[in-house]
C-alpha positions, 0 to 999 in steps of 0.5 A, a space after each residue: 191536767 194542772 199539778 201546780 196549787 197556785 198560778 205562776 207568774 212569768 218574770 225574769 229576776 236575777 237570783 242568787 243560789 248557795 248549796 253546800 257552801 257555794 255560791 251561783 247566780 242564778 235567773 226565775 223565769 216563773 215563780 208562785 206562792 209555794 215554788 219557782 223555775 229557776 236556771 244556773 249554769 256551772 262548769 263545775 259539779 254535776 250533782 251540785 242540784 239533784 231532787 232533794 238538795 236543799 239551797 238557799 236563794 235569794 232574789 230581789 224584787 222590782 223595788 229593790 227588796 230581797 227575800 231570801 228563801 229555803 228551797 228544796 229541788 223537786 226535779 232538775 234538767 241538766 243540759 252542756 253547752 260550749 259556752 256554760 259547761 253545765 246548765 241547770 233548769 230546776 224546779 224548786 219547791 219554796 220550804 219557809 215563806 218569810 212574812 213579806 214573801 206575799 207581799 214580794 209576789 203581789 208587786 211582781 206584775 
């Protein structure tokens, strides 16, 4: 059974992510009105993304527009790798929708 309130839309946007000060790039896989799946790799601290951290993302869309988004993460799959340290698969709830966030998920084919 379907959780989600809105579909999903399958993408591949590059994002950058900032939570206590520090700043990670970061990639969407799929992203939806009030939400996204989103993976950052870093070798540094594991608790820097647990459920309930609040970040400030930013993401722009195809025709070179930002928006930039408060999120708070809903659950977090962390995985080692050789060649990453730490890598972060988050789902994240979106807290504000700016006036153009709509506009930005409507032109994301």
């Amino acid at each position: 059974m379907e959780k989600r309130r809105s579909k999903r839309k399958y993408v591949s946007l590059d994002a950058k992510l900032i939570t206590n000060g520090v700043s990670s790039p970061g990639f969407i896989e799929n992203i939806c009105e009030h939400g996204l799946h989103l993976i950052t790799a870093s070798g540094k601290i594991s608790s820097s993304y647990i459920p309930e951290t609040i970040l400030e993302l930013t993401v722009q869309d195809p025709s070179g527009c930002n928006s930039n988004l408060n999120c708070e993460v809903r659950w977090v799959h962390i995985n080692k790798t050789p060649i990453h340290g730490l890598t972060y698969r988050m789902g994240v709830e979106i807290l504000n929708h700016p006036p153009q966030y709509n506009e930005f998920l409507t032109g994301l084919k």
